[in-house]
Backbone as CSV, one residue per row, in Angstrom:
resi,resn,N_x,N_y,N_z,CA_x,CA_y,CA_z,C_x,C_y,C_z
1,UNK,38.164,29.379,47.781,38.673,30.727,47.650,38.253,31.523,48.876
2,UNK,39.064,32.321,49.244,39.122,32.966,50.601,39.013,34.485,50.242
3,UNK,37.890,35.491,50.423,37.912,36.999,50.303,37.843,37.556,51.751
4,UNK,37.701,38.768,51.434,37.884,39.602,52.759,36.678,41.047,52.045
5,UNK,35.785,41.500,53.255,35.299,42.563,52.775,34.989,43.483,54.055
6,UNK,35.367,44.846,53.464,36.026,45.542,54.811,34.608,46.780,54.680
7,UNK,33.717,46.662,55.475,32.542,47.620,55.587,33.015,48.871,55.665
8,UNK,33.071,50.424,55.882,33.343,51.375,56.068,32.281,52.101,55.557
9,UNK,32.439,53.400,56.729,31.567,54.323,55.997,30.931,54.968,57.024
10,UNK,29.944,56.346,56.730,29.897,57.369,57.995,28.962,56.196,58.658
11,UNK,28.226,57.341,59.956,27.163,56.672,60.439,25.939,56.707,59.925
12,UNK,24.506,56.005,59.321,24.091,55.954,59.308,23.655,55.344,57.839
13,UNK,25.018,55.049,57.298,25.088,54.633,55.783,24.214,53.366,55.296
14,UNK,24.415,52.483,56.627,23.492,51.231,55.779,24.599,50.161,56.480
15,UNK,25.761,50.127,57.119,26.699,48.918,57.137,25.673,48.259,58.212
16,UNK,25.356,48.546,59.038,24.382,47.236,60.164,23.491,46.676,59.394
17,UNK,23.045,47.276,58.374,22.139,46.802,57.533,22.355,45.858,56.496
18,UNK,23.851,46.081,55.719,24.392,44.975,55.307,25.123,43.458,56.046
19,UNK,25.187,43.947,56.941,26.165,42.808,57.297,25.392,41.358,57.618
20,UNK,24.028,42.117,58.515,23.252,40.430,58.696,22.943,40.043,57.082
21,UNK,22.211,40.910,55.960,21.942,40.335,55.034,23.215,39.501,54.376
22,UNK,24.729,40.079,54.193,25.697,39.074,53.856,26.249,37.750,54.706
23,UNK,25.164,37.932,55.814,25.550,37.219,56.773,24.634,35.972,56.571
24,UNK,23.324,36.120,56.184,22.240,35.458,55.408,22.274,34.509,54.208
25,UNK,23.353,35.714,53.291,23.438,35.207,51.923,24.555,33.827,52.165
26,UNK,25.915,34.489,52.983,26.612,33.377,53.066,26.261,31.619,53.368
27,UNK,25.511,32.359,54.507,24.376,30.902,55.591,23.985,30.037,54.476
28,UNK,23.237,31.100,53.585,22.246,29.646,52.441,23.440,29.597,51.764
29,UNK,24.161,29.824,51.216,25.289,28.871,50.326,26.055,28.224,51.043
30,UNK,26.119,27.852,52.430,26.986,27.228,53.487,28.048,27.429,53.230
31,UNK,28.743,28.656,53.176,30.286,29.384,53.560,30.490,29.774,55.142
32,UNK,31.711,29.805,55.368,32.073,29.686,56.433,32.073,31.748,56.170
33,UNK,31.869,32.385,57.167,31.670,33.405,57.464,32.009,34.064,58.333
34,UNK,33.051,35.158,59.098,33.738,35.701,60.479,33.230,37.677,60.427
35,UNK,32.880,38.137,61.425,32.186,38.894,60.848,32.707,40.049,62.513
36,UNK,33.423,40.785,62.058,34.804,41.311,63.364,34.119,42.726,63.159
37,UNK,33.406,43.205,64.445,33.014,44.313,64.701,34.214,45.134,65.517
38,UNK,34.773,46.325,64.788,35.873,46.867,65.584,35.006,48.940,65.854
39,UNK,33.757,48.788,65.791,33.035,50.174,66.360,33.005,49.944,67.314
40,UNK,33.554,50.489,68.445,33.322,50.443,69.924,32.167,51.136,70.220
41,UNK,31.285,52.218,69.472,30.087,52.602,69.589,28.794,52.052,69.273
42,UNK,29.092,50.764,68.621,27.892,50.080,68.083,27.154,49.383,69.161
43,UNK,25.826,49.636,69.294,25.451,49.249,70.337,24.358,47.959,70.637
44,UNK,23.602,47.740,69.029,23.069,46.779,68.722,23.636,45.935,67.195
45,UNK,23.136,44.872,67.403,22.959,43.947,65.784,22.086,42.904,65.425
46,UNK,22.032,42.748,64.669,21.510,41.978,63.876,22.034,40.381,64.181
47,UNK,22.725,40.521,64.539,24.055,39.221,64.046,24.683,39.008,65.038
48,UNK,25.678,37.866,65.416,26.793,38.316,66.284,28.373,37.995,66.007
49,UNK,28.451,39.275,66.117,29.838,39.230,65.823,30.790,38.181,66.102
50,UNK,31.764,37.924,65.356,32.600,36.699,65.964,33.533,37.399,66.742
51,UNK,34.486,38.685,66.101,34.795,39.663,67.677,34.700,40.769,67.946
52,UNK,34.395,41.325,68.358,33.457,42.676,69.051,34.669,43.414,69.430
53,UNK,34.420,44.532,68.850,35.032,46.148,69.722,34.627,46.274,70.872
54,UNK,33.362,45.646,71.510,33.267,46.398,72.777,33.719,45.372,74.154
55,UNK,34.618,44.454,73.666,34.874,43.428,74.591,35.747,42.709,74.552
56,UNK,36.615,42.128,75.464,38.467,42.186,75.333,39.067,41.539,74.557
57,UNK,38.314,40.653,73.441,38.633,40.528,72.350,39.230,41.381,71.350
58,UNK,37.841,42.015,71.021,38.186,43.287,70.229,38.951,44.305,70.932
59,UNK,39.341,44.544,71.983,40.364,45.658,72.724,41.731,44.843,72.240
60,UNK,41.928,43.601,72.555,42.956,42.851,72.489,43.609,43.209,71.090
61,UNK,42.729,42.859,70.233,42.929,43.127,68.695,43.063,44.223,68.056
62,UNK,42.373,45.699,68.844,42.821,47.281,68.362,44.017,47.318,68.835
63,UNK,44.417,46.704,70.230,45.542,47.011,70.316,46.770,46.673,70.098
64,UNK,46.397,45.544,69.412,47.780,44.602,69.289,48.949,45.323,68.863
65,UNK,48.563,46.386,67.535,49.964,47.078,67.051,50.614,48.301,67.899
66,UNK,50.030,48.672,69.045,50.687,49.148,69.581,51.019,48.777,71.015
67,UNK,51.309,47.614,71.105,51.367,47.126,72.378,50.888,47.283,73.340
68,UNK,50.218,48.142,73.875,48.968,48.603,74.814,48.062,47.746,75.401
């Protein structure tokens, strides 16, 4: 089974804080895990992202819907 879980929320809420721990939990049950940072302001982690807002990955991918 395949989910999706979409972090949101102001700054300072707790999401950097969740993500390595779901990133943890997944690891010990050996699930496959993708973990797409699209804050271009985020400046540290825990973790690493599989694709990053701050690098032409993640530019590639904000921009895809508007052709840009």
């Amino acid at each position: 089974m395949k989910c999706l879980q979409l972090i949101i929320g102001p700054a300072g809420s707790g999401k950097s804080t969740y993500c390595p721990v779901m990133f943890d939990h997944f690891q010990s049950l050996h699930r496959a895990l993708e973990i797409v940072n699209l804050d271009p302001a985020a400046e540290t982690f825990n973790y690493t992202p599989s694709v990053d807002g701050q690098d032409g990955s993640g530019t590639n991918l904000l921009n895809a819907s508007t052709g840009e």
